[in-house]
TIVEXZA-104206 format. One record per residue: z, x, y of N, C-alpha, C, O, CB in turn; residue number from 1. Coordinates in Angstrom, 1 decimal, m for minus. Glycine has a CB too. Layout:
% residues N
     n.z     n.x     n.y    ca.z    ca.x    ca.y     c.z     c.x     c.y     o.z     o.x     o.y    cb.z    cb.x    cb.y  num
       Z       X       Y       Z       X       Y       Z       X       Y       Z       X       Y       Z       X       Y  NUM
...
END
This chain:
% residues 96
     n.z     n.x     n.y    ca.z    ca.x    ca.y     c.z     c.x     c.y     o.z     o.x     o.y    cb.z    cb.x    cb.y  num
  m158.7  m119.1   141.1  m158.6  m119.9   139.9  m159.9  m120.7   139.7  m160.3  m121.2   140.7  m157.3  m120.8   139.9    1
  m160.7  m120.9   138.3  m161.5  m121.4   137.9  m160.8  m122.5   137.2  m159.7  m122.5   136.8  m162.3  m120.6   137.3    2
  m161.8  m123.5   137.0  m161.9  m125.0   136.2  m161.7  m124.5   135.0  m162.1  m123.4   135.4  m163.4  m126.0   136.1    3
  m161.2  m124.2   133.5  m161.4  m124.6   132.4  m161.5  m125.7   131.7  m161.0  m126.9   131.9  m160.8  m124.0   132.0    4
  m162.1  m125.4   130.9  m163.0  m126.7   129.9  m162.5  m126.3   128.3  m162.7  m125.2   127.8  m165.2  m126.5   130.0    5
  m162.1  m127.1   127.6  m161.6  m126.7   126.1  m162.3  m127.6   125.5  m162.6  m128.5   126.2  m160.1  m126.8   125.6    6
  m162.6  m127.5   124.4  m163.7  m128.1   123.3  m162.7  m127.8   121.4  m162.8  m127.1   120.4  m165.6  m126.7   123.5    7
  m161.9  m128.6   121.8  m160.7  m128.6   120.0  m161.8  m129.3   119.2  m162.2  m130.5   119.4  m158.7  m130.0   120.0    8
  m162.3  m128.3   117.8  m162.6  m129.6   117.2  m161.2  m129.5   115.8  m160.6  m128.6   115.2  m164.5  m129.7   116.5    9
  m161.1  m130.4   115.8  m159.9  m130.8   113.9  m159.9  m131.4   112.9  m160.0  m132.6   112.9  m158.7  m131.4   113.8   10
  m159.8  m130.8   111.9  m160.5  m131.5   110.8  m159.4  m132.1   110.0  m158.6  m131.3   109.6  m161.4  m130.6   110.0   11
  m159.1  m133.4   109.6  m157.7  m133.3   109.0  m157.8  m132.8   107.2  m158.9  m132.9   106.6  m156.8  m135.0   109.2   12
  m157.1  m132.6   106.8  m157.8  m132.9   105.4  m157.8  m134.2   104.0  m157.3  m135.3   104.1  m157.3  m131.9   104.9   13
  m158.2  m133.9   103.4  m158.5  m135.4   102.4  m157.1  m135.9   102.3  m156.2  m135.5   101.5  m159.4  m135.2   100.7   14
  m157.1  m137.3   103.3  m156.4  m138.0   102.8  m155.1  m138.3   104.2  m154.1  m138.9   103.8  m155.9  m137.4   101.3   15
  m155.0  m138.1   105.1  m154.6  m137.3   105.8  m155.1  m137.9   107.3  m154.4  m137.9   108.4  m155.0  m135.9   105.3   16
  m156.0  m138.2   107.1  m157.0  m138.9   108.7  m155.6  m139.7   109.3  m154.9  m139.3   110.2  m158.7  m140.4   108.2   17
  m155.6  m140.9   108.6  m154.8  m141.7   109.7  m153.4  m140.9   110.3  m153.0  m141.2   111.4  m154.4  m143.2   109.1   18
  m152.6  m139.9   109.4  m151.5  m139.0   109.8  m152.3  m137.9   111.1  m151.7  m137.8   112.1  m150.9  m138.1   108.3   19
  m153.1  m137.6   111.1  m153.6  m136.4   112.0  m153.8  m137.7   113.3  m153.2  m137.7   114.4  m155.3  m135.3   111.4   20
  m154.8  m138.7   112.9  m155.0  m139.4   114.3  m153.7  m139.9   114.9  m153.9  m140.3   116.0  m156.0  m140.6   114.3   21
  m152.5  m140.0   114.4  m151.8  m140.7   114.7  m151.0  m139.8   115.6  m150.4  m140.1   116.6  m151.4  m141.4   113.8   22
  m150.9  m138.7   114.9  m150.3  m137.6   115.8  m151.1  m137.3   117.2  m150.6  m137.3   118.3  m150.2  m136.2   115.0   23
  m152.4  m137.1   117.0  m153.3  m136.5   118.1  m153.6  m137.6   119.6  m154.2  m137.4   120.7  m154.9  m136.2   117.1   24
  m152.6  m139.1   118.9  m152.7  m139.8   119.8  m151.8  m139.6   120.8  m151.8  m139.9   122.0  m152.8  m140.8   119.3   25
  m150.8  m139.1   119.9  m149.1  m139.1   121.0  m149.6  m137.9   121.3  m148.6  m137.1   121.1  m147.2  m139.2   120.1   26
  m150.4  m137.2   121.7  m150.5  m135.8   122.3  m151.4  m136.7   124.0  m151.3  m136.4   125.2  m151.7  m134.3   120.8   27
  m151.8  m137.2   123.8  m152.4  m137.7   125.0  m151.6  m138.6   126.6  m151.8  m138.1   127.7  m153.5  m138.7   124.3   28
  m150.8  m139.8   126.4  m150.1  m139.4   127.5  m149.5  m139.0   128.2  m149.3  m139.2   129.4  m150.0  m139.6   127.8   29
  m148.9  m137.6   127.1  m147.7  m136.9   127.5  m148.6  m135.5   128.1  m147.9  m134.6   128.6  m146.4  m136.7   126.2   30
  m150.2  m135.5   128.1  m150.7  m134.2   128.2  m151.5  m134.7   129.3  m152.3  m133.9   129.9  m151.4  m133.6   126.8   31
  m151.5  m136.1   129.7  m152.6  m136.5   130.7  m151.4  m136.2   131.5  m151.9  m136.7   132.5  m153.6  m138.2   130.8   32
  m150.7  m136.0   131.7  m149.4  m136.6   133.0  m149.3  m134.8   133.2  m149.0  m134.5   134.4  m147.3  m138.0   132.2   33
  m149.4  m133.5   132.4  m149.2  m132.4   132.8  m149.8  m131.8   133.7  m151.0  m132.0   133.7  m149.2  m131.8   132.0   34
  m149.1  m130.7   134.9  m150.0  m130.3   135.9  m151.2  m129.6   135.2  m151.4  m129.5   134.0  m149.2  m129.2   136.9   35
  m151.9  m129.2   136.1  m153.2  m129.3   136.0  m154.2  m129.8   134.8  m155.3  m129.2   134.5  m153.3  m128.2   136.3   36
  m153.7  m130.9   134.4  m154.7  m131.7   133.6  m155.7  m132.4   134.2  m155.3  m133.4   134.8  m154.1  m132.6   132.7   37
  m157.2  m131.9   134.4  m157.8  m133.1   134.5  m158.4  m134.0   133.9  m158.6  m135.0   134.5  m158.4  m133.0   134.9   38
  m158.8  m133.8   132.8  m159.3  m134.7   131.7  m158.8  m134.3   130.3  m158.8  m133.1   130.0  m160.9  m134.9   131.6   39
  m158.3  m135.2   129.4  m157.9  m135.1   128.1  m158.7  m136.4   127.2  m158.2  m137.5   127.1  m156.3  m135.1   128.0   40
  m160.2  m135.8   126.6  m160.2  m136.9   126.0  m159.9  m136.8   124.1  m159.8  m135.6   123.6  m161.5  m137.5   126.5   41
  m159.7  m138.0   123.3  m160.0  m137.0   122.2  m161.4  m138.1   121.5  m161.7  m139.3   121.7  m158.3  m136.7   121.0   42
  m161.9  m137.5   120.8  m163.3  m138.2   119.9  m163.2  m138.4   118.4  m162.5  m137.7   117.6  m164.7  m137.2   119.9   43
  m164.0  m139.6   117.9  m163.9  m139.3   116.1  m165.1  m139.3   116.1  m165.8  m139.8   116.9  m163.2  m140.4   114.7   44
  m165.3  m138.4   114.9  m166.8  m138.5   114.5  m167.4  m139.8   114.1  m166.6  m140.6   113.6  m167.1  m137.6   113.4   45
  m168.4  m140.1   114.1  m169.0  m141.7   113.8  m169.1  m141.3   112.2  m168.6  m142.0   111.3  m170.9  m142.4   114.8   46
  m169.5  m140.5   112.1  m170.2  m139.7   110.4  m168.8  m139.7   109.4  m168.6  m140.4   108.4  m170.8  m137.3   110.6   47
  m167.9  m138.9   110.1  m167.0  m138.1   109.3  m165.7  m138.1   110.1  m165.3  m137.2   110.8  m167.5  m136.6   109.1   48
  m165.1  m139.4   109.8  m163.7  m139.6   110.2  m162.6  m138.7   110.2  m161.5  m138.8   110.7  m163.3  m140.4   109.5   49
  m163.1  m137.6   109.5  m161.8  m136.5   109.3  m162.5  m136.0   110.8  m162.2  m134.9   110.5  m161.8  m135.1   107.5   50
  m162.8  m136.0   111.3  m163.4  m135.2   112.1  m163.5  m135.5   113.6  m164.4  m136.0   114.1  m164.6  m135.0   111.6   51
  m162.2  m135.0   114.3  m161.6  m135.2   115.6  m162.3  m133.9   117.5  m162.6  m132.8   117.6  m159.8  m134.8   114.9   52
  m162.3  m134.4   117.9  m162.4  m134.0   118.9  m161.9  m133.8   120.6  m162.2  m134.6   121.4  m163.1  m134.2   118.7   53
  m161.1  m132.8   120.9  m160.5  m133.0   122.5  m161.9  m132.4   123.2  m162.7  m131.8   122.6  m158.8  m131.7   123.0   54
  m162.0  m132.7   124.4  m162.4  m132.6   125.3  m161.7  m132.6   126.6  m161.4  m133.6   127.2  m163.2  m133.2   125.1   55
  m161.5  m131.7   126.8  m160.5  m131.1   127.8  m160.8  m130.2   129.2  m161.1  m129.0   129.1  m159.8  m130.4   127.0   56
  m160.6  m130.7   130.2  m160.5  m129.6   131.2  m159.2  m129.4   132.0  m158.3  m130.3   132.1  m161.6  m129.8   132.1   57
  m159.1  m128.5   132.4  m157.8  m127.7   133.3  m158.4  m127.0   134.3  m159.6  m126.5   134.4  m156.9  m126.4   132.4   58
  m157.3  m127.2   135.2  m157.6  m126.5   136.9  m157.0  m125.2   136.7  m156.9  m124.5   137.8  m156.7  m127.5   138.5   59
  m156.5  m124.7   135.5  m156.9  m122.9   135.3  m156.4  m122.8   134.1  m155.8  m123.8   133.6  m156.3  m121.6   136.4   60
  m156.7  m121.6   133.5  m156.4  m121.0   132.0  m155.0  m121.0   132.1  m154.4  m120.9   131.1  m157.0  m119.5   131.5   61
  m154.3  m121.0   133.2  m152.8  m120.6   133.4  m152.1  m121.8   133.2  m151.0  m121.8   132.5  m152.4  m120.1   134.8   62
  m152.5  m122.8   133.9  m152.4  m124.3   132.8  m152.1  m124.5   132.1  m151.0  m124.9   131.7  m153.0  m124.8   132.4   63
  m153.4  m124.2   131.4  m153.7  m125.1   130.0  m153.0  m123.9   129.3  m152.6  m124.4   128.3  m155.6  m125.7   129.4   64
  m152.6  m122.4   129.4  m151.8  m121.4   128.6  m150.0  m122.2   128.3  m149.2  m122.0   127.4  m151.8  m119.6   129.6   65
  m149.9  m123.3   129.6  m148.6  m123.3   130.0  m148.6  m125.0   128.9  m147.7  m125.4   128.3  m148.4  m123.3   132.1   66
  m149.5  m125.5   129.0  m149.7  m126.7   128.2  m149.7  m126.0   126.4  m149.3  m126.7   125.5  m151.2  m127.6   128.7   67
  m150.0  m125.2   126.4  m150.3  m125.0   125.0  m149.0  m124.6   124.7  m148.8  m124.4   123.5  m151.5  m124.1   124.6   68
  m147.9  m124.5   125.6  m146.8  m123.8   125.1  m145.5  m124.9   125.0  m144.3  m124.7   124.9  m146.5  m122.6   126.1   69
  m146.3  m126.2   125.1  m145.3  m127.4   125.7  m144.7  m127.9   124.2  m145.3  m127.7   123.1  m146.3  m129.0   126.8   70
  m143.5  m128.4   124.4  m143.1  m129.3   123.2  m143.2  m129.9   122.2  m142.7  m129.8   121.1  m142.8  m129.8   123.3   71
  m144.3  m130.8   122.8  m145.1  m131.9   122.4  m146.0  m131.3   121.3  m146.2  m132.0   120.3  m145.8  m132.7   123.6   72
  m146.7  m130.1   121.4  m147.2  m129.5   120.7  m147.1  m128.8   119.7  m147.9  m128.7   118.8  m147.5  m129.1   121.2   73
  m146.0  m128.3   119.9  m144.4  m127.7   118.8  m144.5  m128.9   117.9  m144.6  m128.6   116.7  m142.4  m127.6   119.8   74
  m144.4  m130.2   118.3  m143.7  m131.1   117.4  m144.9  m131.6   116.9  m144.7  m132.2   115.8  m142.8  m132.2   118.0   75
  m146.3  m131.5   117.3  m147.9  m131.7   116.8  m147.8  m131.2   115.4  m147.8  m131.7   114.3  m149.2  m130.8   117.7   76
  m147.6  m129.8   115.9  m147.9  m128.6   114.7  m146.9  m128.9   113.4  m147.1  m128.6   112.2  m147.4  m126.9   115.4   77
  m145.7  m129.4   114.0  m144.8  m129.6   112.8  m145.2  m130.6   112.1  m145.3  m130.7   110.8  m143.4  m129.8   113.1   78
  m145.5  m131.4   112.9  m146.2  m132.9   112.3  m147.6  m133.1   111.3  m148.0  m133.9   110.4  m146.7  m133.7   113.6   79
  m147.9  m132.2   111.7  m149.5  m132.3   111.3  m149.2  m131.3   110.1  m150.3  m131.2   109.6  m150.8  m131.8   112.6   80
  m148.4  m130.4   109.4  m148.3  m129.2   108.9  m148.8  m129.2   107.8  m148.0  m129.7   107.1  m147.2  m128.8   108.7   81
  m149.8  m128.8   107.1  m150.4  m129.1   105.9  m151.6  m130.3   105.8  m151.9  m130.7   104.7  m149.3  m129.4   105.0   82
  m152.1  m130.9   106.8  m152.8  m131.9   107.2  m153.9  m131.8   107.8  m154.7  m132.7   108.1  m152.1  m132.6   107.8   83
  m153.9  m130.6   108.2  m155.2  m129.7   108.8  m156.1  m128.8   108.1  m155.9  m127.6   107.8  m154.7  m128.8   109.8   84
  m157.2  m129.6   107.8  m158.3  m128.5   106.9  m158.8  m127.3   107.9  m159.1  m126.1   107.6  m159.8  m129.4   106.4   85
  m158.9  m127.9   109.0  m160.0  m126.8   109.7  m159.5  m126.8   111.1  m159.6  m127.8   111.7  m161.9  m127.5   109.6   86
  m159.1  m126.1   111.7  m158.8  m125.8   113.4  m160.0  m125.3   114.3  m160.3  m124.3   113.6  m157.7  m124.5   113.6   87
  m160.9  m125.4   115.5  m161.5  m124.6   116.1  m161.3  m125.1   117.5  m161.4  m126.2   118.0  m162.9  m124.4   115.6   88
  m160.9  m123.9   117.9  m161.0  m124.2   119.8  m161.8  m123.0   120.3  m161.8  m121.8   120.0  m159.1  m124.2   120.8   89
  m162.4  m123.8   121.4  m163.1  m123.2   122.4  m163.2  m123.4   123.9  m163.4  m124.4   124.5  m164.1  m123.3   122.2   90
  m162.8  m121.8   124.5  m162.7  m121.9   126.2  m164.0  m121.8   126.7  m164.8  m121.0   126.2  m161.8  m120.7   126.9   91
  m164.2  m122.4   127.2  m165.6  m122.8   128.0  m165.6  m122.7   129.6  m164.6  m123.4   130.1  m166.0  m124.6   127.6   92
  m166.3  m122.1   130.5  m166.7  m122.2   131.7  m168.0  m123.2   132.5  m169.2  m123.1   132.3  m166.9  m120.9   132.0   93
  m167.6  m123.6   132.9  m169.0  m125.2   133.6  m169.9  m123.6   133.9  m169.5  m122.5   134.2  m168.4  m126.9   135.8   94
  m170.7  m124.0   133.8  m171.9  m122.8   134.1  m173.3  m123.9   134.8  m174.2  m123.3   135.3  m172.6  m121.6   132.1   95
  m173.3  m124.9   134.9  m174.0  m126.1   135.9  m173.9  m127.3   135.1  m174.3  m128.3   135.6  m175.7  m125.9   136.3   96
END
């Protein structure tokens, strides 16, 4: 098993920011406390407030496959439904 590293960026859309951050907040102690989480952070852009970021690693893809399948996330998606301009995730390997 390898480290994974995830890189979420989210964009909410116009109008919508403080609903997306507010969700993306309740996604964090319930996702710091899951096995193999080692870091969950999330970011705002300084520029562009719509404009969110996780920074994330997992002690394997089997994990974080098992996190992505969790509740909490179910209830993200419902939450956030129409509030999302832009989605991008990326799996990343530490390479040094």
């Amino acid at each position: 098993m390898s480290k994974l590293t995830i890189v979420a960026n989210i964009k909410a859309a116009p109008g919508k920011i403080d609903l997306v951050k507010a969700e993306l907040e309740k996604l964090i102690p319930i996702t710091r406390a899951e096995a193999g989480c080692i870091q969950y952070d999330l970011h705002q852009d300084n520029d562009n407030p719509a404009h969110f970021m996780f920074y994330e690693n997992w002690e394997s893809r089997e994990l974080w496959q098992a996190h992505m399948s969790a509740q909490h996330l179910s209830d993200y998606m419902s939450a956030t439904e129409g509030a999302i301009a832009n989605f991008m995730l990326n799996e990343m390997t530490h390479v040094s």
